[in-house]
N, C-alpha and C positions, 0 to 999 in steps of 0.2 A: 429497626431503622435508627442510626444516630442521627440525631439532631442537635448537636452540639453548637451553638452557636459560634465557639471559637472556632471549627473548622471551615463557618461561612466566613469569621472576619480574618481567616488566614487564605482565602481563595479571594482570586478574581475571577469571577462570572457574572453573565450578562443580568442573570432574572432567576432567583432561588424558587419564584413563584412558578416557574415552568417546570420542577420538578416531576410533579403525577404522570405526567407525558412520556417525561426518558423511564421515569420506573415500568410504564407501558412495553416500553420498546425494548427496555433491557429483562423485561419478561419471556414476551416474545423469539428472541434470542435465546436466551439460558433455555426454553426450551428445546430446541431445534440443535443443541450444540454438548452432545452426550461424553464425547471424551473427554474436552473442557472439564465435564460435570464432574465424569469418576477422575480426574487428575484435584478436582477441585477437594474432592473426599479425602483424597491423600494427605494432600496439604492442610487441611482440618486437623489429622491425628496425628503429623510430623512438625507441623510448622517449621517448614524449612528453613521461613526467613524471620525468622522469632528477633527482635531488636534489630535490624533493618530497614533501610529507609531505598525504596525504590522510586523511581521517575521512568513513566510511563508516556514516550512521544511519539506519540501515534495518530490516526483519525481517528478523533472524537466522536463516535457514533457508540449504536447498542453493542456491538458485537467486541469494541475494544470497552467496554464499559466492561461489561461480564470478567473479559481479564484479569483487570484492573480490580476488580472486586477478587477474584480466584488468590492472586497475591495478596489483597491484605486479609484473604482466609486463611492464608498460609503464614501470617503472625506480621509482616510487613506493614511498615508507613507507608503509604502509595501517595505518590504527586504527580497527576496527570496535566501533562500540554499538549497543543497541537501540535501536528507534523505538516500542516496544509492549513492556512485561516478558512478556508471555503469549505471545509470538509466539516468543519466543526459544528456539532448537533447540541443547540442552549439546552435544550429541555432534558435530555443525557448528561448533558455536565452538570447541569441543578440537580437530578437524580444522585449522582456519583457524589456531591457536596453533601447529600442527605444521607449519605451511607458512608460516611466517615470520610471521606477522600479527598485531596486535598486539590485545586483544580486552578488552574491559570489558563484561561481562554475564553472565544467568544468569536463566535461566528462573522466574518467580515473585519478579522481583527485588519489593520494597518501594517506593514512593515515595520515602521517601531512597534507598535504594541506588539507585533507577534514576536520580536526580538524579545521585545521585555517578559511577556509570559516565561519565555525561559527561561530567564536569566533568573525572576521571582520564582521559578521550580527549581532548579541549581541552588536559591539558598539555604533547602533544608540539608545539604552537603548530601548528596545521595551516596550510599552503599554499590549500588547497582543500578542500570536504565535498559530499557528497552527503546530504543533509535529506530526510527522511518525515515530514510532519508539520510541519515548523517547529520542534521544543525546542531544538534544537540551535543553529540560529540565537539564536533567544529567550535563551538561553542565552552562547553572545556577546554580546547586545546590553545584557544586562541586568547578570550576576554576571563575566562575562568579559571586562570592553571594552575590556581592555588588549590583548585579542589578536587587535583588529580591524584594526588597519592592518597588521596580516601577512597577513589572509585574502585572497587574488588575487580567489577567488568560488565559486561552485558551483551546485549543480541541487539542484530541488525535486524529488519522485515525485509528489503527491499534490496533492486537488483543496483538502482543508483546509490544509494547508501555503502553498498558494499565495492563500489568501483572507487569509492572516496578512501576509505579503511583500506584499501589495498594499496591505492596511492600512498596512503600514510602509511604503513606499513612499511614499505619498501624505501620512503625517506628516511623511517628509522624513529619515527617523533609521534607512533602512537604510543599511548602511554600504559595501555592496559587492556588487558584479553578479550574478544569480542567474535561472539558468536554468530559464524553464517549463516542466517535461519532461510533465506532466501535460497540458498545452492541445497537443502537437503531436498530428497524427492520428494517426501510429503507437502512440500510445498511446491514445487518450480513445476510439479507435472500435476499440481491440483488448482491451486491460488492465481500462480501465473495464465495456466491455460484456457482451465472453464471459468475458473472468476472474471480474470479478465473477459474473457471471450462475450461472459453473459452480461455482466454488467458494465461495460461499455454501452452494449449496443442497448440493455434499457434504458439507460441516462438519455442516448442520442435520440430514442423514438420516444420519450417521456419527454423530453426537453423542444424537440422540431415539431411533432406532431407528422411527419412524411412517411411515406412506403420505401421499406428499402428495396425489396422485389422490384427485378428488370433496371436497374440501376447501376452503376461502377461505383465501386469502392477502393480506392486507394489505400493498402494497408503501407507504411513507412516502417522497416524493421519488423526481420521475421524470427525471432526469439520465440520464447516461449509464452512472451504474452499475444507477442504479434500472430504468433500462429491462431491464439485461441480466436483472436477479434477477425481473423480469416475464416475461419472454420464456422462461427456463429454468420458472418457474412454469407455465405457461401448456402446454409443453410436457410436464412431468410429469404433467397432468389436473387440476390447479387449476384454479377459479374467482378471478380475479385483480380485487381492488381498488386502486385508486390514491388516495393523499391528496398535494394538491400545493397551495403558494401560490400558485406562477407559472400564472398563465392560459394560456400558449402552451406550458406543458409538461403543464398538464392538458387541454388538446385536442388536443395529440397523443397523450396516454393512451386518450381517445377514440377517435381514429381507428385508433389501435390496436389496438381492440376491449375496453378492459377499462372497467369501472365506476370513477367519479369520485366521494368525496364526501368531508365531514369528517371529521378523524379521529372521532371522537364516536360518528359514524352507525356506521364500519368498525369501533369497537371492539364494537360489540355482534354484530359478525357473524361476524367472523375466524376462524381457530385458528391460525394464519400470520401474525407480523408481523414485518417485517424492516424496521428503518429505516437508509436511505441518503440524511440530508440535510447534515449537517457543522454540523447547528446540534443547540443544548440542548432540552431536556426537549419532544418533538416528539411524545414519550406519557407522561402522566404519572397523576396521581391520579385527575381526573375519569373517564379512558378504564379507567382496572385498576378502579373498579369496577360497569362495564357489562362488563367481558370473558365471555366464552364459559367455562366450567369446561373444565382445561386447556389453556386456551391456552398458546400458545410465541414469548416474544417474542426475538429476535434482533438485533444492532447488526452493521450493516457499514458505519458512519463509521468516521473515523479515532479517533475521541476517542471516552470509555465516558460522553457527557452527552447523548447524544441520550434512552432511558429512563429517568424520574426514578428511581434509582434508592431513591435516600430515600425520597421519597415512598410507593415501593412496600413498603419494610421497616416504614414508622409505621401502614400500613394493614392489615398479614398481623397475623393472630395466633398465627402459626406459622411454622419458616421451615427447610428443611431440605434436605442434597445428596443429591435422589433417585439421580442419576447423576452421573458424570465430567463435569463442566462444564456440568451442569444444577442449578440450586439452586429451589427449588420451597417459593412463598409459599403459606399456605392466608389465603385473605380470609375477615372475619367470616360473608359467605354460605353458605362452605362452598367456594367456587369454588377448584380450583387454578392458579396461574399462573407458568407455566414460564420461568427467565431465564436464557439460554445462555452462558456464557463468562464471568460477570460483567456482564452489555453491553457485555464490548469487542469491540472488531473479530472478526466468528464465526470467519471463512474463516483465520484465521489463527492465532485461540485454541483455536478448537476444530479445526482444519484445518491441510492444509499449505501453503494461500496459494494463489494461482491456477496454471492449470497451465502447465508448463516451456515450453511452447512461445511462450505470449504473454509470460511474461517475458523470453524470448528476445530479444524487440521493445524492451520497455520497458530492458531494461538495455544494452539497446544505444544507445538514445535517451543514456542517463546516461554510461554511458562518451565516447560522441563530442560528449556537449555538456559533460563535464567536459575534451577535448582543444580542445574550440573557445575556451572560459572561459581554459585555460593558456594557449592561444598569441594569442590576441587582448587587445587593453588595451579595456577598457571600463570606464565610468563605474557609481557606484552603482547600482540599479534593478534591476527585474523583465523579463526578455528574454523574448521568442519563440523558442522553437529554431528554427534556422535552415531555411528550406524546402527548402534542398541535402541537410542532414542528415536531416529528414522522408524524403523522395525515397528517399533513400541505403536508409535502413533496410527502407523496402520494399522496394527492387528487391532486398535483398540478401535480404529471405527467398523471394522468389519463385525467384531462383539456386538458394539452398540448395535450395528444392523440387522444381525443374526444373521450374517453368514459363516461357511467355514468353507478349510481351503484344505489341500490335499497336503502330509506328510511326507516328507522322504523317508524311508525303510533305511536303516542302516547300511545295507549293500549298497543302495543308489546314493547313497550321500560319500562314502567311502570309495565308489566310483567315481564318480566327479572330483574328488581330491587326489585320486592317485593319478601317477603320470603313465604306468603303463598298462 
């Protein structure tokens, strides 16, 4: 363990005394998360990023801790900020302060403050970052652009991060190569589906304390996240509504068995609304007030704009914190209407993020496409991860698992390639 004292007075964090906690948790983790582990191995006897300086923006919890730690095994300076003030775990980032790593955050940061955490990560001039969300970038491009011809590149987590980098892309004003860790399958059909799907709904039943069984739930956007927060719905004994713009993702809602209609119709029906679309105000004034008395609304985007939030504080005529990250408007009806975390991201405001094991996936996905970004010269732009590194990441948790999978025989693989 380092305990260098210059790397506490080069951090801001809340309480270096809360360390023993996050070492706990970031225990906890490294166990349960085996590909991670053997990628961590590699990176030991390679040192890929030998004299580089990485920035890790991500949710501060155990499971990005362990990352964070994997890169600066792999020779790297690591400076970790948030990607979410509410998501940020103190006792993990005093841990990660005691293990060399360089850390700007704090749970409940401010809008400036969480501006400034970055911007005090941005001054070690980073080599490379790992982005949730895009600020960080954004952030480079916009108040920082003196320290873009240093940045080699890095990887996105997320599906809003990567609608931003594509927008920027296509204006022509991103500056540097940027890996889609989000579009690979190891992640959008593991992290997106069951992560999501699980850890929403423990956030929401750890956080309310209600049954979801016999109840409507309103899912908002049927992605790949939204399908999972269906799917876990659906299984607890909900009655599952879907609201969707895309017509081929609302008839697969269908086919899926659940109910399709405007949000409009599902406000008046609900007690469950969880929206997963990465766009603004997707329930606002018209829907809070047909809402059901106690309803419980929920965000699992990344950004806190998908519920007008505004709109919903000029309409209550009262407004108060029933619970621990439940704040509870009363509308001139009488109706209560329950908003969980602030509307930020549930699963991680009010939760601990998805569980260790599919992170296992997804932060392996970021580790090896921030070793592919280092050792390859690429041009500006948004990349695919690579389908070797796809490939990789599964076969290596089926390893860890002990399982094995079937072969193609040379005839049957030479069959499937030929045209006639």
């Amino acid at each position: 363990m380092n305990t260098d004292t210059d790397i506490e007075n080069l951090s801001t964090i809340r309480d270096i005394t809360l360390a023993p906690g996050g070492h706990s948790k970031i225990d906890w983790a490294r166990g349960y998360m085996p590909v991670l582990g053997a990628i961590r191995d590699d990176f030991i006897k390679r040192k890929p990023f030998a004299g580089k300086k990485v920035i890790v923006c991500l949710h501060l919890e155990a499971k990005t801790a362990y990352l964070a730690l994997v890169c600066r095994d792999g020779g790297a300076q690591v400076t970790v900020a948030a990607s979410n003030p509410l998501s940020t775990q103190d006792d993990v980032v005093a841990a990660l302060v005691e293990e060399g790593v360089r850390a700007h955050a704090w749970y409940g940061a401010s809008e400036e403050e969480y501006k400034r955490h970055l911007n005090l990560a941005l001054d070690v001039r980073p080599d490379l970052i790992i982005d949730d969300g895009g600020d960080l970038v954004t952030v480079l491009h916009t108040s920082r652009r003196e320290l873009l011809t240093g940045v080699r590149g890095g990887a996105e987590e997320t599906t809003t991060g990567i609608l931003r980098l594509k927008a920027m892309a296509r204006e022509g004003s991103l500056a540097f190569p940027m890996i889609a860790v989000n579009d690979a399958r190891s992640k959008y059909l593991f992290d997106n589906r069951y992560g999501t799907g699980q850890s929403v709904w423990d956030a929401i039943m750890r956080t309310t304390n209600l049954v979801v069984s016999g109840k409507t739930v309103c899912v908002v956007g049927y992605g790949w996240c939204g399908k999972g927060v269906a799917l876990r719905a659906r299984g607890l004994g909900a009655q599952v509504v879907v609201c969707e713009v895309d017509a081929i993702k609302a008839n697969e809602a269908l086919m899926d068995g659940y109910e399709v209609m405007p949000m409009l119709g599902a406000a008046a029906r609900a007690d469950f609304f969880i929206t997963v679309t990465g766009n603004k105000n997707v329930i606002c004034r018209d829907h809070f007030k047909v809402m059901r008395d106690g309803a419980v609304l929920a965000n699992a985007g990344h950004f806190d704009v998908e519920i007008d939030k505004a709109a919903l504080g000029e309409l209550a005529i009262s407004r108060r914190v029933a619970r621990p990250n439940v704040e509870q408007y009363v509308l001139p009806n009488g109706h209560k209407i329950n908003l969980l975390a602030e509307g930020r991201l549930v699963n991680l405001a009010a939760g601990d993020g998805h569980p260790v094991e599919v992170m296992d996936m997804t932060f392996a996905l970021q580790a090896l496409a921030l070793d592919y970004i280092s050792s390859h010269e690429l041009g500006s732009g948004v990349y695919a991860v690579p389908e070797g590194i796809d490939d990789r990441v599964a076969r290596m948790r089926l390893e860890a698992l002990n399982y094995r999978m079937d072969v193609l025989t040379p005839e049957q693989k030479a069959y499937l390639e030929s045209w006639q």
